[in-house]
Every structure is written in C-alpha cells, then in structure tokens.
C-alpha positions in Angstrom: -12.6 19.2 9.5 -12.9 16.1 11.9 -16.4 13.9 12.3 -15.9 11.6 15.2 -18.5 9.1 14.7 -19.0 7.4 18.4 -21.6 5.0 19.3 -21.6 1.5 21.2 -20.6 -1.5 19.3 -23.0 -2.1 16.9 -24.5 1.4 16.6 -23.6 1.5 13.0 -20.3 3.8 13.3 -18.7 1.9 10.6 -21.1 1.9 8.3 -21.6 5.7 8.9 -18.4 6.4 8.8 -18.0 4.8 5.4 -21.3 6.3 3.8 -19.8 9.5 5.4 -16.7 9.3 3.4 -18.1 8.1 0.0 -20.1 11.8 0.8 -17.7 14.2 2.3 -14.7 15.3 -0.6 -11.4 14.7 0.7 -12.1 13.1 3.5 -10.1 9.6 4.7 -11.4 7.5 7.6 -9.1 7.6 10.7 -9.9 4.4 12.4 -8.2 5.0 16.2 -8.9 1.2 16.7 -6.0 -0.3 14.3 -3.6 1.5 16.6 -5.3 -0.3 19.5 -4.9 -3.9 17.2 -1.2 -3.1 16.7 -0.4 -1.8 20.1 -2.4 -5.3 21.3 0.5 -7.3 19.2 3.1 -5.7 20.6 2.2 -5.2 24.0 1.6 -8.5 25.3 0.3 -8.6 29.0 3.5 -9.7 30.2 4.7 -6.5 29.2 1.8 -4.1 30.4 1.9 -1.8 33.2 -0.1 -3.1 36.5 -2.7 -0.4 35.4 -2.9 -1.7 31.8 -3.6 -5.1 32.6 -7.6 -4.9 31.3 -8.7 -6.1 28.1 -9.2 -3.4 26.6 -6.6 -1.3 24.7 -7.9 2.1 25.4 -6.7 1.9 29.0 -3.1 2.0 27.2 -1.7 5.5 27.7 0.5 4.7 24.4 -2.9 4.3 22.8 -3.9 7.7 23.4 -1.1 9.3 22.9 -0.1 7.5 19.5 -3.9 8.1 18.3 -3.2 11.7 18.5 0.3 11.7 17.5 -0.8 9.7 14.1 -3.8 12.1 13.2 -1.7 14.9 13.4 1.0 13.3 11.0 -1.4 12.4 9.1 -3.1 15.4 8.4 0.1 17.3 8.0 1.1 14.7 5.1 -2.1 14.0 3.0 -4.1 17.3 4.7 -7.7 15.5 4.5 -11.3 15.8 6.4 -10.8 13.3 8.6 -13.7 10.8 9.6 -13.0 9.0 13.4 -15.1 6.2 13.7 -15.0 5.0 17.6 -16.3 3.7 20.8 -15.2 6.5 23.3 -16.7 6.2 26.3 -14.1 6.6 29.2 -14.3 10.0 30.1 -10.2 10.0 30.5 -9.6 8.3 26.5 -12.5 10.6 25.4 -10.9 13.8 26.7 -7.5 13.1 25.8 -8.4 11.9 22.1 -11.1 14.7 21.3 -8.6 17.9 22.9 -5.9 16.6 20.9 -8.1 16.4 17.7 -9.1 19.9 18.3 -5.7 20.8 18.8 -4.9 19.6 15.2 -8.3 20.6 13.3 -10.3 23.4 15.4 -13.0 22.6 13.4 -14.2 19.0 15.0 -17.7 17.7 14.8 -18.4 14.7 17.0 -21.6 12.5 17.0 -22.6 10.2 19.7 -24.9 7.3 17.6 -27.5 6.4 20.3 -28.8 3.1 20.0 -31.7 0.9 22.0 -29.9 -2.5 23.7 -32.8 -4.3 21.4 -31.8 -2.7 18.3 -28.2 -3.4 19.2 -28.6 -7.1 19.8 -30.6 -7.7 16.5 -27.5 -5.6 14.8 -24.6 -7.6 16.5 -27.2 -10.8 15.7 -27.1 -10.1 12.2 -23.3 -9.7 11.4 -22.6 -12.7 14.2 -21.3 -11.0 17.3 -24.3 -12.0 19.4 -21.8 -14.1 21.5 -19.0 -12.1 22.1 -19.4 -11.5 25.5 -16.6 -9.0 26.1 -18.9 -6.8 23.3 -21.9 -7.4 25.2 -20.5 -6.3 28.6 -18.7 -3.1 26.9 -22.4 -1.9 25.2 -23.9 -2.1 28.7 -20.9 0.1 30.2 -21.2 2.1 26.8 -24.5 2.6 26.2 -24.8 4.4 29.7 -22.1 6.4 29.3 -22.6 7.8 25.9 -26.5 9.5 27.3 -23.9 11.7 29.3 -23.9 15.1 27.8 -20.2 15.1 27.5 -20.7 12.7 24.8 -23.1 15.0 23.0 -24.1 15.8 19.7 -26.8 12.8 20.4 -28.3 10.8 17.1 -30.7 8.4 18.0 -30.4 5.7 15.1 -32.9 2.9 16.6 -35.6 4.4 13.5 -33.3 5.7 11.2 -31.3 4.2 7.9 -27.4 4.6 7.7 -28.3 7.1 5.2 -30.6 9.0 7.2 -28.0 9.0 9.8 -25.4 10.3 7.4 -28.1 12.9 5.8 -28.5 14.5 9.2 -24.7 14.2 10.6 -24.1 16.5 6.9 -27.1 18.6 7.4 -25.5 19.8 10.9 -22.2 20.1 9.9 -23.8 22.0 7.2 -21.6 23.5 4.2 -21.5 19.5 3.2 -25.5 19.6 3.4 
C-alpha cells in the first residue's frame, strides 16, 4: 500500500506522515522532496534546461522521473507500505508521480490535507517560516489548486489534531482502522 499525504506547506503532511508511520506496520516514509534537495545540488541553474529555470524542483523532468524510479526500487528491495508525504499541486508532476505509484502498488490511497490560509500562517508562524516568501507564494498557488477534485480524497485539518487527521486517513483506508 501507498498513502500520499498532500497538502500546502504547512498543512501538517509531515507530521501526519510521521504519526502515520509510527501507526501503519511496515510502512517507511518516501519523502519525494530529498530527491528534489539532491537534484537542486547537482543541477545548478547554469545547467538547467530553459524550461527548468524556476525555483522550484518539481518542474525538473529528472525529478519526476527519479521519484518514481526510486519508489519502485525501493519497494522491490525492502517491500514496505509506503507513506509519500508531498506538496503536489501541478497537475503535470501530480499525474506523472501518482500513475507511476499506481504502477508499482495498485493499492494507493492519496489525501489532499485542506487547510484555511489563517490556520496556515499561525502554523508556518509557529515553526518560523512566516517569512519565507517563496513558501507563502507557493500556498496561495497551492491552496487553490489542491480544492480541485483531481486532488481528492479532501481532509479539512483547520479543526482537527494530527491525530485526528491520522485516525480518519486509517479509518478510510480501513483494514489499518
């Protein structure tokens, strides 16, 4: 099994996704954004393609591509549940990444955390990213997105605990309840 955990930063993926594991038995969290921190390291912007040339590693096609590619060696190797915490909300990263993870595990559950731009901001206030502005301007781009129905199984967090969250994303998946 797969759980994507998707939300806008700040959304409480992470801490989901952790709680999550601690819950679900042989499960290992599959974070697609260390691929995006190496890829970042290596691809300078010298380096990039014209259309690559954006902040924000995701528009890498290598990104993709090596997200899906790792998952899949991964689960051949160690053969775990697999717990994907990630802000997904180009359509084109979204698709790619979630048909390549069904490819590998047909059973994949994905969760869009749905979060208020107020309960965000107190969130990113509280662990000191209030002034990262290039997380600001991706929650307004994401926060819009994710409300699409593409991006559905919807969990609206703003009232709920991370272990209310986690209670319900186990209750629908259901044989974990």
């Amino acid at each position: 099994m797969i759980v994507m955990v998707n939300g806008a930063f700040g959304s409480g993926k992470t801490t989901t996704a952790n709680m999550l594991h601690s819950r679900i038995e042989n499960s290992m969290i599959f974070d697609p954004e260390a691929i995006g921190y190496m890829l970042r390291h290596i691809i300078t912007d010298e380096i990039k393609l014209e259309d690559e040339r954006t902040d924000d590693f995701q528009d890498l096609e290598l990104w993709r591509i090596l997200v899906v590619n790792t998952a899949s060696e991964l689960k051949k190797k160690y053969n775990k549940h697999f717990i994907v915490p990630m802000t997904l909300y180009k359509p084109h990263s979204f698709d790619y990444i979630y048909n390549g993870l069904q490819n590998i595990d047909r059973d994949l559950r994905h969760f869009s955390l749905i979060t208020s731009e107020a309960t965000i901001a107190e969130r990113l206030l509280s662990r000191g990213d209030q002034e990262n502005k290039w997380i600001l301007e991706q929650n307004k781009k994401c926060a819009e997105a994710l409300h699409n129905e593409k991006f559905a199984e919807h969990i609206n967090t703003d009232q709920l605990s991370t272990e209310e969250i986690v209670d319900l994303i186990l209750l629908r998946i259901g044989e974990f309840a």
